[in-house]
N, C-alpha and C positions, 0 to 999 in steps of 0.2 A: 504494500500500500504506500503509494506517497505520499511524502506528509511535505509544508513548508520549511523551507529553512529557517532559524532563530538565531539571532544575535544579540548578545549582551553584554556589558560590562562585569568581569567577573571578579574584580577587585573592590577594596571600598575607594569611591569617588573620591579622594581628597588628595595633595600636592604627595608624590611619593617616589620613591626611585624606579619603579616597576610597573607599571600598568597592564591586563590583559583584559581584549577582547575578544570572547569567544563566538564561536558559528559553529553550527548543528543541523545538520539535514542534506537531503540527496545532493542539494547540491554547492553544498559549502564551498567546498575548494573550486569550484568553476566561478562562485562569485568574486572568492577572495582573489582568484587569479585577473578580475578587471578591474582591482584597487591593487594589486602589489606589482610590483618590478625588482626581477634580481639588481643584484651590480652590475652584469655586464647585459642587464637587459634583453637575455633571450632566454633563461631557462624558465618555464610555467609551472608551476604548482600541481597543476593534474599530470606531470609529467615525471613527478619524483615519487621514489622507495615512499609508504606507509611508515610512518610514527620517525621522523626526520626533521629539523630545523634547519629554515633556510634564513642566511641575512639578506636584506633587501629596503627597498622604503615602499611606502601606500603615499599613493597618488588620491586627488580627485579632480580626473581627468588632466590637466596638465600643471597642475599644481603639486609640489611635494606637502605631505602634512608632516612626514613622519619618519624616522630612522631607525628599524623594526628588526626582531628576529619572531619569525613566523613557524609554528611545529605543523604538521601534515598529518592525521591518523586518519586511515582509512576506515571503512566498517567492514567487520562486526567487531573489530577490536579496539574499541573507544570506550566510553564512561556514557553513551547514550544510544550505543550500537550502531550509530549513523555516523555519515562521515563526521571530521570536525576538524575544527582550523581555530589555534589560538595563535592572535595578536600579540607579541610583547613589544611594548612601546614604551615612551617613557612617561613616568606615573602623573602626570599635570593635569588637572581636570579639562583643559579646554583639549586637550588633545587628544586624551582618547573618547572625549564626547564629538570631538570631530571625524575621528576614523568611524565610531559607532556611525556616526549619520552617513558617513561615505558608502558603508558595507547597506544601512539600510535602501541608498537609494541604490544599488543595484540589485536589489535583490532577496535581500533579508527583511521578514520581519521581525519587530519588537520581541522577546523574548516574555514569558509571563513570569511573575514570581516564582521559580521552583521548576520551571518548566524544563529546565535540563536533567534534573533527577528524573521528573514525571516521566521524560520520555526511557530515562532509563528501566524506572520501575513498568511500564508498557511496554517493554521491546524484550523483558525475561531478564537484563540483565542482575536485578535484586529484587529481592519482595519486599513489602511496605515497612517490614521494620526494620529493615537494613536503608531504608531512604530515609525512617523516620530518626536512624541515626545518625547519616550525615549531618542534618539538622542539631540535634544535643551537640556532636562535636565542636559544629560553631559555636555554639552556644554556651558552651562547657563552662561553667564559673573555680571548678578546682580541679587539683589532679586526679582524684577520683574518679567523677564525674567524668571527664575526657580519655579514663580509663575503660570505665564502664559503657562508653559510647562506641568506641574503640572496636570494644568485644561484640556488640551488638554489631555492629558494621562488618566484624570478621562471620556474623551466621551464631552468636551462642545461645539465642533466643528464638531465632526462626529453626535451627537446628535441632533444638531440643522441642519445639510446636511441633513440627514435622515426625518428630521419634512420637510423639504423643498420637499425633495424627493415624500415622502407620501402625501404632496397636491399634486404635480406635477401627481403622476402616477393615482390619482384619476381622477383629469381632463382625463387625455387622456383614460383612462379607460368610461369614462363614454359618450364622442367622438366617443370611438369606440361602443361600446355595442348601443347609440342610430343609428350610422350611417346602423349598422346589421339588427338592432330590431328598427325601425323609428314605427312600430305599437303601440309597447307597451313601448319605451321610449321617450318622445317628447323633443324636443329641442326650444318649446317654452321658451323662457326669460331665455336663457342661454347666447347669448352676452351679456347682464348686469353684469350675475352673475360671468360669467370668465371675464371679465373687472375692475372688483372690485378684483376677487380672483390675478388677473395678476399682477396689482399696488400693492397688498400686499407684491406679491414675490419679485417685482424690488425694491420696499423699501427695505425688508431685506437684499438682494441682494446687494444692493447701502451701505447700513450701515456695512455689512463686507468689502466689499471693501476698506471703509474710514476707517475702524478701520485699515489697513494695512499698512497704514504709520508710525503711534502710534507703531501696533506691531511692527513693524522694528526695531523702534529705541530703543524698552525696548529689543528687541533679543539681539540686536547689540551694541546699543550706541548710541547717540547722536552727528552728526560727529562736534564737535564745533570749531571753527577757532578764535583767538585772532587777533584784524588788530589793527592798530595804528601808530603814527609817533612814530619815534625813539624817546625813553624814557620817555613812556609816562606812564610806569610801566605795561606793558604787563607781560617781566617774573616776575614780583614781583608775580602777579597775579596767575599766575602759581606754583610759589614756594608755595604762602598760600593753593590755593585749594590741593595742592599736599600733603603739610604738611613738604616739606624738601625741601632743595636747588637742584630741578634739573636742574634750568636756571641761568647760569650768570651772575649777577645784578651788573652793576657800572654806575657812572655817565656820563660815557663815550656813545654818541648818535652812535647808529651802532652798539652792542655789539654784539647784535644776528644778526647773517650771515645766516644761515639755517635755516630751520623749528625746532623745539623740538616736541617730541610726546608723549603724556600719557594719560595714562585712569584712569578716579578716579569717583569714586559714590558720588550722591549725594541725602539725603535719599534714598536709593536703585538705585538710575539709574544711569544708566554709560553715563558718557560723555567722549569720543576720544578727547580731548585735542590737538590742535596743535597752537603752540606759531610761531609766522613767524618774520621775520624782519621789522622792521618799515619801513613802506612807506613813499618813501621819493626821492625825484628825486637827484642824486649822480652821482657823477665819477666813482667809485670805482665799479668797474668790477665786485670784487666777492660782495660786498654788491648788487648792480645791479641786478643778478641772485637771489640773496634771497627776493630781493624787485618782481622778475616776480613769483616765487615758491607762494611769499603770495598773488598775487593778481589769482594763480591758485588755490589754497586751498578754496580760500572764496569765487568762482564759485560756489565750487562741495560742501558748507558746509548746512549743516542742521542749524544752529543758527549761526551766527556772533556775539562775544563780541568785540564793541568799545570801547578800552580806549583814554580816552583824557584825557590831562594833563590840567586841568581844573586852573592850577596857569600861563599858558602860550596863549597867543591868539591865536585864529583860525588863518589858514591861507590855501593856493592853497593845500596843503597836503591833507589837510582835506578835501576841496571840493572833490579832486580825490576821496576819501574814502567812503566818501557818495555817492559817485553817483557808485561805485563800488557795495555797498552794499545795496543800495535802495529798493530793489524789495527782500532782504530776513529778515527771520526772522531774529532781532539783540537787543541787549542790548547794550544800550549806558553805559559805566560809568564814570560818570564824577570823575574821580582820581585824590589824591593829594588835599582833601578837607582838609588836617589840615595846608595848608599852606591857604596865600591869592588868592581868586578867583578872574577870570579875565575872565572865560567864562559863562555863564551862559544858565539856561536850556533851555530860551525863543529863545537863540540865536541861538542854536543846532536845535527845534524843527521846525524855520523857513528854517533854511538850509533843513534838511527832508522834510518841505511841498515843498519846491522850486522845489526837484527832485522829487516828485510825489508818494512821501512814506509818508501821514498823517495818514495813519493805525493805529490805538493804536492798533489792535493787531499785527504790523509786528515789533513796537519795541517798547522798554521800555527804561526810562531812571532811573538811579540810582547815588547816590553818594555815593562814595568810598576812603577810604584811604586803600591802601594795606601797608601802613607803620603800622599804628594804627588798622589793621584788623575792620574796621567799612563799615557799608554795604554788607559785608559778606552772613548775613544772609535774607537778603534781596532780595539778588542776585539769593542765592537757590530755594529761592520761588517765585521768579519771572518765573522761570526755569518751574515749574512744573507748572504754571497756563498759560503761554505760550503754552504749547503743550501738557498739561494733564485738561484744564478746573480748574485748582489751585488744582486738587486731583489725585491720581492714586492709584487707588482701582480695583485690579483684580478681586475675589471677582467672582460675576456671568457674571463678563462682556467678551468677548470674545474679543479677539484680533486676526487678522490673520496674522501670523509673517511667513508662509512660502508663498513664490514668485510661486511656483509650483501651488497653492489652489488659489492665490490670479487672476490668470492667466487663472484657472477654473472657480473661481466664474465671470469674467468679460466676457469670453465667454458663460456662464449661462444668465448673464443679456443681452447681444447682441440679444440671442434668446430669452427673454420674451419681450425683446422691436421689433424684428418683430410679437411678439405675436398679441403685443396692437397696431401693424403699420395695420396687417390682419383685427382686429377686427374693426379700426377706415375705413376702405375701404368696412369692411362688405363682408369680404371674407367667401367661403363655408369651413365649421368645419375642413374638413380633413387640412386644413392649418394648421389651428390651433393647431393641431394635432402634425407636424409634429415640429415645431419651439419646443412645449411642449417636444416632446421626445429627441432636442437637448439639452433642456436644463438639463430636468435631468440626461443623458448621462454624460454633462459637470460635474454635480456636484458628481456620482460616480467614478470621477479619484480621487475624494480627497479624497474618503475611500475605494478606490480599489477595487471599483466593475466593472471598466471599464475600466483598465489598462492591457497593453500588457506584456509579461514574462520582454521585452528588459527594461523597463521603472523600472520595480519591482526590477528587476538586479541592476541597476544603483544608484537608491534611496540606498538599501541597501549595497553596493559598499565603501558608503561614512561613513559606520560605523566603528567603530573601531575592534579590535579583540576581538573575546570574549565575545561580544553583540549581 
């Protein structure tokens, strides 16, 4: 089928050493051959070796724009299976928006957002979760994250669909073929055997699902919320993990009025950073408003850090704070250990059991000077054995970090749990049958075997130009 050629700018738009323009489609290199000219102006483009860089310049018409090295891939061995021709020119905006116009008037159209993937994922060269990771790559905010995108893009998640797929279509393959053929296939001691095969898939099923909170948080970040009473060195806290004075610090109680917000890594993972106002019951209007801001943040947080000012006693503040933060994951730190203590860990840890948070895994306690940077390190690795098992090694392990998959895979398991509801009732095969073929159904939307055009539009929609 032919389709049009696309060209786009495949760098970002701004003053840069490098610029490329790419083209995509039947007939790329015939266009690019009526804006390029070698040096000695006779060799043609449609006339050289597949996957080759020629130097040369782009013309338009008898103007030079450009002083260019041009690569040649022919198809099916490209990144969109169609031929394709990138520009390197040099990174200035007005000039590879002027080769762009050149290639478009001869011949190319506008590219769409995403439309070089799209055509990849259309033409068999990857399935939709292998395009939906080029996308995370760019996107990547830590090393993690760009690890775990990585892996996706290498097949660790279509790979493992497809192993899932391939039990799945056996079962119902073999359902149907005895229900036809009952002479010569028997269905003796076949609820055992699909009742063990059924629990196998809902495990694996069940274990990406829960790997998809992990993903989330190496996609995205960690969303972390600082609470505490006023001055109890929350932004100091902030300032050390950041590395520079982004928060306010005086001895004055109330300093911070608003939230602060920052993202900073920690061995590779990002943590969303927000510093709030000390909680604190007050007159003061706008302190007030910053005091309801922090007790809405530490709702919606994935970890909670407590600071406590461990030189001063507990008091009503604090109860409010615990029982606010009870039920999530949190780090106590007891701050301010190079002066004299007055609080201690026994005392904190009873406050917790009182609200019904004795959890050692919902929180930890540490001791901290953010004057004297002490605890520091302590703090990071409390971080990662909290919510990574004390390691984070992508490695062959899979993470599901898109909401799309994670949405498939739990409609996948819904149906192998009526599988094993059929089997437990001693329902006739063809049931079983049918729950089987929902489920594998469910599990090709996540490599777009079972996706409608409106849906494939959409995903690829949210890419950027030029990808």
């Amino acid at each position: 089928m032919k389709t049009d050629t696309i060209a786009a700018i495949a760098t970002a738009v701004s003053d840069s050493g490098i610029g490329i323009i790419r083209l995509s489609g039947e007939e790329a290199i015939e266009i690019a051959d009526k804006v390029y000219r070698s040096k000695n102006g006779k060799k043609k483009l449609s006339e050289v070796e597949s996957h080759t860089i020629h130097y040369g310049f782009i013309y338009d018409a008898d103007e030079m724009i450009d002083e260019v090295m041009v690569a040649v891939m022919k198809a099916p061995n490209t990144y969109t299976r169609e031929n394709t021709v990138e520009i390197d020119c040099h990174g200035g905006i007005l000039v590879m928006n002027r080769i762009l116009e050149v290639v478009l008037k001869n011949g190319c159209r506008l590219a769409e957002p995403g439309e070089f993937t799209k055509r990849a994922f259309l033409n068999g060269r990857i399935d939709l979760s292998k395009a939906e990771a080029v996308m995370d790559i760019i996107h990547s905010k830590n090393e993690f994250a760009l690890k775990s995108s990585v892996n996706q893009l290498k097949g660790s998640v279509s790979n493992k669909v497809r192993s899932l797929r391939d039990e799945l279509i056996y079962e119902i393959a073999f359902i149907e073929s005895a229900l036809d053929d009952p002479e010569h296939i028997s269905l003796d001691g076949y609820h055992d055997r699909l009742e063990e095969k059924t629990h196998h898939i809902i495990n694996e099923l069940d274990r990406l699902i829960k790997s998809a909170d992990n993903g989330k948080m190496l996609k995205d970040g960690i969303n972390t919320v600082i609470v505490g009473k006023p001055n109890a060195g929350k932004s100091s806290l902030l300032n050390v993990l950041v590395g520079e004075d982004k928060a306010i610090v005086t001895s004055v109680a109330g300093t911070t009025r608003d939230v602060l917000e920052e993202s900073i890594k920690l061995h590779g993972v990002g943590l969303n950073m927000i510093d709030t106002a000390g909680i604190r019951d007050t007159e003061d209007e706008v302190e007030k408003i910053g005091v309801e801001k922090a007790r809405k943040y530490a709702g919606n947080a994935d970890l909670i850090i407590y600071v406590v000012d461990s030189s001063k006693p507990l008091d009503e503040n604090d109860d409010e704070i615990i029982r606010l933060i009870a039920d999530k994951k949190c780090i106590v730190l007891l701050n301010k250990t190079d002066l004299e203590q007055v609080v201690m860990q026994e005392e904190l840890e009873k406050k917790f059991n009182d609200c019904g948070s004795l959890n050692g895994n919902l929180y930890r306690m540490i001791k901290t000077s953010t004057k004297e940077n002490t605890g520091i390190e302590e703090f990071e690795n409390t971080i990662k054995d909290m919510f990574f098992d004390g390691k984070i090694a992508i490695n062959d392990e899979i993470y599901i970090t898109n909401q799309r998959h994670k949405e498939a895979l739990q409609e996948a398991l819904d149906s192998m749990n009526m599988v094993l509801g059929s089997l437990d009732m001693d329902m006739p095969e063809d049931f079983y049958s049918i729950d089987l073929m929902s489920a594998y159904a469910a599990l090709g939307r996540i490599i777009g075997e079972e996706v409608g055009e409106d849906l494939v539009n959409e995903i690829f929609s949210k890419f950027c130009m030029g990808k």
